[in-house]
N, C-alpha and C positions, 0 to 999 in steps of 0.2 A: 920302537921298531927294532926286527930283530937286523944285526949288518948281517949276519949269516943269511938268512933270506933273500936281502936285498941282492948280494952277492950273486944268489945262484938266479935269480931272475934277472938280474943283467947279464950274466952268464947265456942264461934262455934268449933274450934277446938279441946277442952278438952269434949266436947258433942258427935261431931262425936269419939271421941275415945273411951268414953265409950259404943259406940253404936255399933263400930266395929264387936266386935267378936260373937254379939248378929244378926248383917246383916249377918257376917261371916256363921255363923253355921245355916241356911236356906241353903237347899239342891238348889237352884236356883245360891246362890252363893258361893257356897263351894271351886268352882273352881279357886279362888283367896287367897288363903288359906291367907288371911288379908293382901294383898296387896296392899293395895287402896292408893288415895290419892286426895286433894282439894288445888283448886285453888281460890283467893277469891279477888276482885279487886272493889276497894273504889271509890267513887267519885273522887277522889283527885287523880284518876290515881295509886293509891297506890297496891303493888300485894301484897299480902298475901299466903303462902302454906305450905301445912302439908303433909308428907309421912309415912306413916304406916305399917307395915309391918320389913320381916326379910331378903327377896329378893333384892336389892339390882338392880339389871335388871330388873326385874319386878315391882319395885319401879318408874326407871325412867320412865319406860313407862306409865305406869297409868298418873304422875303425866304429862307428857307430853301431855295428851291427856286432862288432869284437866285442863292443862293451856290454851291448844284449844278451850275445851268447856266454859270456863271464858270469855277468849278471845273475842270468837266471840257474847255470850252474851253481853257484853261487847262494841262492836262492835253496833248492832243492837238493840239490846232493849231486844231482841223476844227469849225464849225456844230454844232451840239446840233440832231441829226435826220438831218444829212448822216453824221454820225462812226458814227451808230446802224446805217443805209441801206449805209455801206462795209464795216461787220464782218457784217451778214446778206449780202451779196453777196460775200466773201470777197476783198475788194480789200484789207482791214489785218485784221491779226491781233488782236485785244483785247488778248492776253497782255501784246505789248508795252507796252502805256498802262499795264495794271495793272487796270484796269478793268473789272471782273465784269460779263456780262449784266445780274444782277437790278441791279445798281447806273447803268446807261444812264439818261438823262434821257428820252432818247425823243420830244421834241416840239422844237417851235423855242422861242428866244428866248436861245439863246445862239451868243454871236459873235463870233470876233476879229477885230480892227478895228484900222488902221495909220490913224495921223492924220497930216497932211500932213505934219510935221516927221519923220516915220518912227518917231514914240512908237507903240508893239506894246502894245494890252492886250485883254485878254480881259474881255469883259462877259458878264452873264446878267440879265435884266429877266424878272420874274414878276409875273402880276396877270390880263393882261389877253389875249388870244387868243394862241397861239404867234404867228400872224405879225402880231397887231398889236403884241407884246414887242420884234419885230426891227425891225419900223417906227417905233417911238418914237425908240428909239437911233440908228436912221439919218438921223429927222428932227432929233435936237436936233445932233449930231453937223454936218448940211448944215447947220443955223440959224447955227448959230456958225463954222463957218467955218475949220474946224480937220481 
């Protein structure tokens, strides 16, 4: 495992937590009252994740859904929504991902993301609206500087 990666992914994770209650308190996602959570998967196969919150049920399931939407970036290459959008328009074929219809995420908040040093991982953030999932990751991501 690389520590430099490890690094900047705990890094991402003490980012999205300061960011939390500042996503949290936007009337869009109020509804999660800070239950979110990330999934985060390395080159090297390696998974990564953070659960936030005081829900406990509601913990699992976000982060289950963090782990789908990783997952399947993960999987593909492609946006969780964008990947969904290219196999109903016949631009890729499912077959080759593996990837069943009924098994698509369907919504945003998963993303693969190249950090300035060219570290490739795939994330998936659940809790909080699809595009505010993409927007947390991309603000703690700018905050830090990576």
């Amino acid at each position: 495992m690389n520590n430099h990666t490890e690094k900047n992914i705990r890094a991402i994770f003490s980012a999205i937590e300061k960011l939390v209650p500042v996503f949290d308190a936007q009337p869009r996602n109020s509804f999660t009252e800070g239950n979110v959570a990330i999934c985060i998967i390395d080159e090297n196969h390696q998974v990564f994740g953070r659960m936030f919150g005081t829900d406990r049920i509601r913990m699992r399931k976000v982060y289950d859904t963090a782990w789908t939407k990783a997952s399947q970036v993960w999987i593909t290459g492609m946006k969780t929504l964008e990947y969904e959008r290219k196999v109903f328009n016949n631009e890729v074929d499912y077959k080759s991902f593996g990837i069943l219809p009924p098994d698509f995420i369907g919504w945003r908040g998963g993303q693969p993301v190249v950090l300035k040093d060219g570290t490739r991982l795939s994330i998936g953030f659940s809790g909080f609206t699809g595009e505010a999932d993409t927007e947390i990751v991309a603000a703690a991501i700018e905050d830090l500087g990576i």
